[in-house]
C-alpha positions as protocol buffer text, in pm:
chain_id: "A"
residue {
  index: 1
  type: UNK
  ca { x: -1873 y: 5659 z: 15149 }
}
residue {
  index: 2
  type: UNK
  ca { x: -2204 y: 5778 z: 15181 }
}
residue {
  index: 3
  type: UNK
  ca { x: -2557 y: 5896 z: 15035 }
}
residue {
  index: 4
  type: UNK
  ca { x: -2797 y: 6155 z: 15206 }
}
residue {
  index: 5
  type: UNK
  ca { x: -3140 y: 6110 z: 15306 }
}
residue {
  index: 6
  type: UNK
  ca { x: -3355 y: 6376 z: 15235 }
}
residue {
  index: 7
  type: UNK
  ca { x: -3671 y: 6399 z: 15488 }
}
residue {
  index: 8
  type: UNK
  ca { x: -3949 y: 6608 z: 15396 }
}
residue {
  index: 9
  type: UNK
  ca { x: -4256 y: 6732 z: 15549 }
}
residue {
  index: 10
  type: UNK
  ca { x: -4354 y: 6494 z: 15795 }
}
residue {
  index: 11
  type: UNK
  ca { x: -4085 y: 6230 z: 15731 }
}
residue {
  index: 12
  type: UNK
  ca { x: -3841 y: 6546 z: 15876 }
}
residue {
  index: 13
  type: UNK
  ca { x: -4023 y: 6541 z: 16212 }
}
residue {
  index: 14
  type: UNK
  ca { x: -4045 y: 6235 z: 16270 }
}
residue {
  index: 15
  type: UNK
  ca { x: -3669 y: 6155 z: 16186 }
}
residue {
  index: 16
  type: UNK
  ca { x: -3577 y: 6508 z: 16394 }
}
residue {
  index: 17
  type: UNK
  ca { x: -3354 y: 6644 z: 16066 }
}
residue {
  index: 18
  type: UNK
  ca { x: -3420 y: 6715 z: 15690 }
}
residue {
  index: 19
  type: UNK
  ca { x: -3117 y: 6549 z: 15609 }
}
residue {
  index: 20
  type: UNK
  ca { x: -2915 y: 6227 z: 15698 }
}
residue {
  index: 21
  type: UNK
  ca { x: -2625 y: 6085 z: 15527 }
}
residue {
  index: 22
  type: UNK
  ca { x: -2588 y: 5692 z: 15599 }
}
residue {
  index: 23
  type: UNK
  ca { x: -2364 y: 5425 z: 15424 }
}
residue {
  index: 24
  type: UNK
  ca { x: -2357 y: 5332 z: 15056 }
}
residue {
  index: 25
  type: UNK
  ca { x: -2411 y: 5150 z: 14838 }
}
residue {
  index: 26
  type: UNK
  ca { x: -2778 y: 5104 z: 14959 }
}
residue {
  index: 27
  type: UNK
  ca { x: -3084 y: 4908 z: 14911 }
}
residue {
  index: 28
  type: UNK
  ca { x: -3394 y: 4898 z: 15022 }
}
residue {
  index: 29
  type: UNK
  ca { x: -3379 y: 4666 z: 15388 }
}
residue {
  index: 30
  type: UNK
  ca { x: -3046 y: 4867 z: 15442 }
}
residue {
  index: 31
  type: UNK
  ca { x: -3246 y: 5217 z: 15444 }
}
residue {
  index: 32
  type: UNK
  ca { x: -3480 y: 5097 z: 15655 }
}
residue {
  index: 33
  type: UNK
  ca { x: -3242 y: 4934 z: 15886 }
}
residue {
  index: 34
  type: UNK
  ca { x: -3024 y: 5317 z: 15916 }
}
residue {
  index: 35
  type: UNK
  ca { x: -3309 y: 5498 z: 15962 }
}
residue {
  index: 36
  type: UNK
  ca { x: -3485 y: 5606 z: 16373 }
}
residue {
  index: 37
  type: UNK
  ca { x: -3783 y: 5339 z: 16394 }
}
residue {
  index: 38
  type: UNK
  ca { x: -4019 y: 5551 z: 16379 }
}
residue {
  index: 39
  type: UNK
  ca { x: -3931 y: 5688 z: 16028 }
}
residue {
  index: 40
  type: UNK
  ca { x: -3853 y: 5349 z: 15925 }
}
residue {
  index: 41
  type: UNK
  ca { x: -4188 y: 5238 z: 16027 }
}
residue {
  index: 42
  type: UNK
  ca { x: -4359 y: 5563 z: 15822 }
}
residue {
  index: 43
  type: UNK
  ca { x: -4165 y: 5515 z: 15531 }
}
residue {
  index: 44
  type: UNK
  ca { x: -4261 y: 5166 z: 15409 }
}
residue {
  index: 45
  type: UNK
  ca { x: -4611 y: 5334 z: 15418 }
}
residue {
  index: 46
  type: UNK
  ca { x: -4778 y: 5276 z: 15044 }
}
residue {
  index: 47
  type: UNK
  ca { x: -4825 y: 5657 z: 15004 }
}
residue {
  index: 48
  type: UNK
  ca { x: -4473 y: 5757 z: 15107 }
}
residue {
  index: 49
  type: UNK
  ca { x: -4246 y: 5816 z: 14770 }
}
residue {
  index: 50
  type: UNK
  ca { x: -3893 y: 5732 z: 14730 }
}
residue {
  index: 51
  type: UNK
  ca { x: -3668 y: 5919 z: 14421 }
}
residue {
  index: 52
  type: UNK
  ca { x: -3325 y: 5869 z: 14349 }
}
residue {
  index: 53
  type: UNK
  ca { x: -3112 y: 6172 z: 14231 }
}
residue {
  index: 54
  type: UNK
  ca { x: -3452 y: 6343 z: 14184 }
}
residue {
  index: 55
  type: UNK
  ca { x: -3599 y: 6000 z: 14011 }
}
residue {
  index: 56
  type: UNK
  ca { x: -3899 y: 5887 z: 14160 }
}
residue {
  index: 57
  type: UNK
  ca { x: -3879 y: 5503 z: 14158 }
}
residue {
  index: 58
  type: UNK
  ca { x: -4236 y: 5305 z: 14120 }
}
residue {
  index: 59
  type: UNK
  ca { x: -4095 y: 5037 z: 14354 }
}
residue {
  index: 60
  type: UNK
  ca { x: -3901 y: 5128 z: 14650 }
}
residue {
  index: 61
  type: UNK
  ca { x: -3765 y: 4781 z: 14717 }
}
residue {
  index: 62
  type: UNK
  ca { x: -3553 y: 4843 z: 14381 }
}
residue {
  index: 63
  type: UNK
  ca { x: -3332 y: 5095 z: 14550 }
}
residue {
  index: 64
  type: UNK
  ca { x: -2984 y: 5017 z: 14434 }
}
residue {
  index: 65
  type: UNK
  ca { x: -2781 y: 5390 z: 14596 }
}
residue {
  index: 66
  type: UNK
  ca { x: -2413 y: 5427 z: 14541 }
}
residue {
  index: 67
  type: UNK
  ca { x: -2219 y: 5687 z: 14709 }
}
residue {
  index: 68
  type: UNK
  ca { x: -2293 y: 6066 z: 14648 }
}
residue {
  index: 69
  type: UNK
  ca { x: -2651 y: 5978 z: 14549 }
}
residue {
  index: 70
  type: UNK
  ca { x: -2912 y: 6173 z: 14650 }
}
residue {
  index: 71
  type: UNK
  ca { x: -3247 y: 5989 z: 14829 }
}
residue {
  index: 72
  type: UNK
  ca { x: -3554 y: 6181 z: 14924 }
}
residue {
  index: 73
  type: UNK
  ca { x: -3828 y: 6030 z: 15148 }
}
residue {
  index: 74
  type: UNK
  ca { x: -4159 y: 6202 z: 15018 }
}
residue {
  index: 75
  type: UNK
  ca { x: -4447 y: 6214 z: 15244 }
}
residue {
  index: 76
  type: UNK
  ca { x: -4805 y: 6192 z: 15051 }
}
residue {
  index: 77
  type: UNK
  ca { x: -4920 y: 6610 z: 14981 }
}
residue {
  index: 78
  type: UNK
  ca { x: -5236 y: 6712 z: 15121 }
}
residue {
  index: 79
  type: UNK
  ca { x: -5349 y: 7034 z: 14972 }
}
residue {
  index: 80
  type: UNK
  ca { x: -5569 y: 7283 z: 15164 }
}
């Protein structure tokens, strides 16, 4: 009973893998609390994104994640 963690860009370095499946159902504090500290630490930055099932959500402290869904960590773009 599980959800996957999608890492991209930067998030995927620093977590060492693109994708991570960790327990559900999931919230917010239990995210951060299965995730390597020092993705943990970069993704409660303000310009990191959170989406659910491709939904971004305004507030990441309302993640609510039941098994099978689909969470992706976005990193802020910078363009070039």
């Amino acid at each position: 009973m599980t959800a996957t963690v999608l890492l991209l860009g930067k998030l995927a370095d620093l977590g060492g893998v693109a994708e991570m499946r960790v327990p559900a159902p999931l919230d917010w504090p239990g995210l951060i609390a299965a995730l390597p500290a020092p993705l943990a630490q970069a993704a409660q930055g303000t310009k990191v994104r959170l989406a659910v099932n491709g939904v971004l959500l305004a507030d990441k402290t309302r993640l609510a994640a039941m098994t099978g869904d689909e969470i992706a960590l976005l990193p802020p773009v910078s363009g070039g």
